[in-house]
SEZA-941271 format. One record per residue (C-alpha): residue number from 1; z, y, x; residue in three letters. Coordinates in nm, 2 decimals, padded with zeros to 4 digits. Example, Ala and Ser with C-alpha at 12.3 -4.5 7.8 and 13.67 -1.06 7.14 Angstrom:
<1; <00.78; -00.45; 01.23>; "Ala">
<2; <00.71; -00.11; 01.37>; "Ser">
This chain:
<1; <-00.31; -00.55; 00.01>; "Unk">
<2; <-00.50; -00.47; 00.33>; "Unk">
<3; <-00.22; -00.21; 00.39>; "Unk">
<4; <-00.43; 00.11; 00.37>; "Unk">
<5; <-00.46; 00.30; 00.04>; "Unk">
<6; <-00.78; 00.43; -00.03>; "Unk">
<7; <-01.03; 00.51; -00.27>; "Unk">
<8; <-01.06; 00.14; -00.32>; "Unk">
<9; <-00.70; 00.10; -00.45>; "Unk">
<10; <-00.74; 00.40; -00.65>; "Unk">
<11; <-01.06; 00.24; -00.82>; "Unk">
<12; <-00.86; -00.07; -00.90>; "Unk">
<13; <-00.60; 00.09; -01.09>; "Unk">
<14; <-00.86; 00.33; -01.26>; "Unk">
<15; <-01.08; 00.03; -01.37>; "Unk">
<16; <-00.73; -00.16; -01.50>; "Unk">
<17; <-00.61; 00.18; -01.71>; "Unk">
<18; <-00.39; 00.08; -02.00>; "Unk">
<19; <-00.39; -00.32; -01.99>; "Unk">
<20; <-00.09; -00.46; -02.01>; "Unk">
<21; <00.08; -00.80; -01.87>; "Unk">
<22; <00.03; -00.93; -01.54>; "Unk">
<23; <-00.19; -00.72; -01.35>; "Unk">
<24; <-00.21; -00.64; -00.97>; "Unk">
<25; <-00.29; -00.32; -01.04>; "Unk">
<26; <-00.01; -00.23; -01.18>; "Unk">
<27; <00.19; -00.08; -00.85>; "Unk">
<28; <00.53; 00.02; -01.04>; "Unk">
<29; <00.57; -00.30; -01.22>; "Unk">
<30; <00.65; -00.17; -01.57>; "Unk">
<31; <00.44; -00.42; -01.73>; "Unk">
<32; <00.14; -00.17; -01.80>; "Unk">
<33; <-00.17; 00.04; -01.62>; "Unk">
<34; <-00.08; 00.39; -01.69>; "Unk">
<35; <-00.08; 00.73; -01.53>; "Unk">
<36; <00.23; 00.65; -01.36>; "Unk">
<37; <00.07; 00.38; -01.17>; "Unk">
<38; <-00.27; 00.58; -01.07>; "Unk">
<39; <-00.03; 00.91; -00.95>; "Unk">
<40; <00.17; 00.67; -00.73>; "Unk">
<41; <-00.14; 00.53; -00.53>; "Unk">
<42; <-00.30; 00.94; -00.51>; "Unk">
<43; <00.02; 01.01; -00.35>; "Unk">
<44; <-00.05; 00.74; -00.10>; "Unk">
<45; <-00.39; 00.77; -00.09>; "Unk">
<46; <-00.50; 00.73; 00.32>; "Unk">
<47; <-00.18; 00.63; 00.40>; "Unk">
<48; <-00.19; 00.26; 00.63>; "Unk">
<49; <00.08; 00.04; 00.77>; "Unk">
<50; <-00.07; -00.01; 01.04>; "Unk">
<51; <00.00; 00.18; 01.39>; "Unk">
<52; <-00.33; 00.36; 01.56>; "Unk">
């Protein structure tokens, strides 16, 4: 939530594979940690918010 995704994000959502329930790293909001969730962070990887 620092609005930059990096390898950080995609280490959170790696560590949190396949649990279920409420889970922050769990970016689509389906209710589990899947492949879904760790393609959709790669595709943002070093992407920010925030302006140069």
């Amino acid at each position: 939530m620092d609005g930059d995704v990096n390898i950080l994000d995609l280490t959170i959502v790696a560590s949190s594979f396949e649990e279920d329930g409420q889970n922050a790293a769990d970016v689509n909001g389906d209710g589990i940690v899947n492949i879904l969730d760790l393609v959709q962070v790669a595709v943002l990887f070093d992407n920010t918010k925030s302006t140069p």
